[in-house]
N, C-alpha and C positions, 0 to 999 in steps of 0.2 A: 857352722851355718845352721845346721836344723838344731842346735842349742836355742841358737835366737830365733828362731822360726818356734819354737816352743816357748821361750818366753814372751814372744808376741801373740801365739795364739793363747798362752793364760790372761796377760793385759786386759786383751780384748773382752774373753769370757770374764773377766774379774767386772770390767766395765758395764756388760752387757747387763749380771748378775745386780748393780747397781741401780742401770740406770731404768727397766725395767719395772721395777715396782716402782720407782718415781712417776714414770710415765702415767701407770695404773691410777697411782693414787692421786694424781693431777687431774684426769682425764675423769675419773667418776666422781672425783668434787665439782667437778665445772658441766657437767652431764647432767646432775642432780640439780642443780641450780639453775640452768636453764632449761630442764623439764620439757622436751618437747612432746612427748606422750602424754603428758599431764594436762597442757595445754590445747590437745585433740579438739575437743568439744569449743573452745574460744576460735579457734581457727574456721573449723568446720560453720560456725555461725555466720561469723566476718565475713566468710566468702560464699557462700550458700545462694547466694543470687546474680553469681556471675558464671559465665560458661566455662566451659572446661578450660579453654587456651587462656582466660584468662585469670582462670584459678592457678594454673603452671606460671603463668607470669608471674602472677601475686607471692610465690609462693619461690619463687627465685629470686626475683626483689630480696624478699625478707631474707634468705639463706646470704645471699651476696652481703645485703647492708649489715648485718650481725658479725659475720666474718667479718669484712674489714674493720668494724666495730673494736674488736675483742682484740685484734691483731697490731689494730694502732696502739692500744692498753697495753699488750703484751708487753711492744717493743720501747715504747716509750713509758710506762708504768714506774721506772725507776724515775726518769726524770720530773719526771710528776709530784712525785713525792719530793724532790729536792727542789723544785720550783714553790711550793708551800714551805718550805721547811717543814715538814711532818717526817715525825719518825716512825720505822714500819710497827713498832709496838703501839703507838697508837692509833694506825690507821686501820693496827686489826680489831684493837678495841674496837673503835669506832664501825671497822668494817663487820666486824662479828654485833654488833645492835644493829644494825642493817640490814645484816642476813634475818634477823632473829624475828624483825615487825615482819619481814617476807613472809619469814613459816608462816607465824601467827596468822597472818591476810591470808594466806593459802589455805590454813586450817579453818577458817569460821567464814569466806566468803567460798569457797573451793576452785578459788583462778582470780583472774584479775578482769577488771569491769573498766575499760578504756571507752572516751567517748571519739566516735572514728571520726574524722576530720573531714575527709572526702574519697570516693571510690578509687581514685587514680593512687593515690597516699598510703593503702592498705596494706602494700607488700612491707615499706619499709617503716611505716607509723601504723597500727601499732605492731604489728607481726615481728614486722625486725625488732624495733628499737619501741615500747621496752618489755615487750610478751619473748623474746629467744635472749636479745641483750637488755636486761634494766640494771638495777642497780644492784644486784646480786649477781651478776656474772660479771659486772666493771671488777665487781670486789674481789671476788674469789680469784678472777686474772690478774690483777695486779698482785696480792698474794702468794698466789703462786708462782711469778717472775719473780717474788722475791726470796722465796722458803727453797723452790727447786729450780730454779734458774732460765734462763729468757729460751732453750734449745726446747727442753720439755714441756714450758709453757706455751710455746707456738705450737709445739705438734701434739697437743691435748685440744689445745681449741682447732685446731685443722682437723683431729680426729671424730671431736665433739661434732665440728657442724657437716662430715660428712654422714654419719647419724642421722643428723638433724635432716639433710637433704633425704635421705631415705623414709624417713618418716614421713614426709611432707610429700615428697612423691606418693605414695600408698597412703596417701591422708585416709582417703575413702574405706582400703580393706580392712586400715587397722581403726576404724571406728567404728565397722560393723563388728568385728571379732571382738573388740571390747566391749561396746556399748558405753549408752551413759550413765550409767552404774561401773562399770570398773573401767571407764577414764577417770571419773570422782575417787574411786577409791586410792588408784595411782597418785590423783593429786594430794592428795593427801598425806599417803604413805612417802611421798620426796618431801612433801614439807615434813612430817619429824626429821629425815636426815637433813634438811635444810636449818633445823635448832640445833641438830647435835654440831652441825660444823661451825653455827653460829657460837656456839655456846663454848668449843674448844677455841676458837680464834680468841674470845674474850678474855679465857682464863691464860691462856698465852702470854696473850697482850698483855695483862695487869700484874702476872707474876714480873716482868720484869720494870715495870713502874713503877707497881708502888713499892714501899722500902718495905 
């Protein structure tokens, strides 16, 4: 009995030892990419002329509509790809030039420039979907459902936007402590990790394409 009670607590530790830096290394590619400290000053703009309950609102909208966002991708991310026929080496190509025009626009514009649609719309057009989920965080979760599998992909994005909810809660303290001088510099400093992850997805991708 405590034979097997030792080879199930090594399993476990062998597992944990595993799965662990998977998690890590899912959770700060999809962190990186959806940038929610980088986007401080976009947010803080957007909502600047409404009251407090209803900057909380705005600002839950956007956390809820993201989440669900990311979490439909997650789970259905495989089938996605096999309702196109696309194979994941080319979707990383594809997804890694995607990620790559993101840096670039983060690099020379230092955030994104949405035109708001109306006040009511703000939490989850543009906050949610596509300033926390655009097309850099569809990518890298579908990706990631595919490289570390659908357990670590959900609970990277579950871990990402409770983050994200923190951030957004203390919008105000951490934009004073930052300022807009090193909100800009943070935006910038995730977009080069935002090329470098671009740029390995691509090489990825094409080493097993082309011949």
């Amino acid at each position: 009995m405590i034979k097997y009670k030792c080879m199930f607590a090594e399993s476990v530790s062998d597992y944990i030892m595993f799965f662990l830096p998977e998690l890590v290394k899912g959770t700060i590619a999809l962190f990186i990419v959806v940038d929610p400290l980088g986007n401080v000053p976009i947010f803080i703009g957007l909502t600047e002329n409404m009251e407090e309950a209803q900057r909380k609102k705005t600002f839950r909208t956007a956390t809820i509509t993201g989440l669900i966002l990311l979490l439909a991708f997650a789970l259905a991310g495989q089938q996605i790809l096999l309702l196109f026929g696309i194979s994941l080496y080319s979707f990383m190509v594809a997804g890694g030039i995607l990620l790559l025009i993101v840096a670039v626009r983060l690099l020379i514009a230092g955030g994104w420039r949405e035109t708001l649609a109306s006040p009511e719309s703000v939490g989850a057009v543009p906050i949610g979907c596509p300033l926390l989920v655009g097309p850099g965080a569809i990518t890298t979760t579908i990706l990631n459902f595919q490289s570390l599998g659908v357990i670590v992909t959900v609970l990277s994005v579950l871990i990402t936007f409770v983050i994200v909810w923190f951030v957004l809660r203390f919008i105000d303290s951490i934009y004073q402590i930052l300022g807009k001088t090193g909100s800009l510099v943070i935006t910038r400093v995730m977009a080069l990790f935002i090329a470098a992850i671009a740029v390995q997805y691509i090489l990825q991708g094409a080493k097993h394409i082309l011949p």
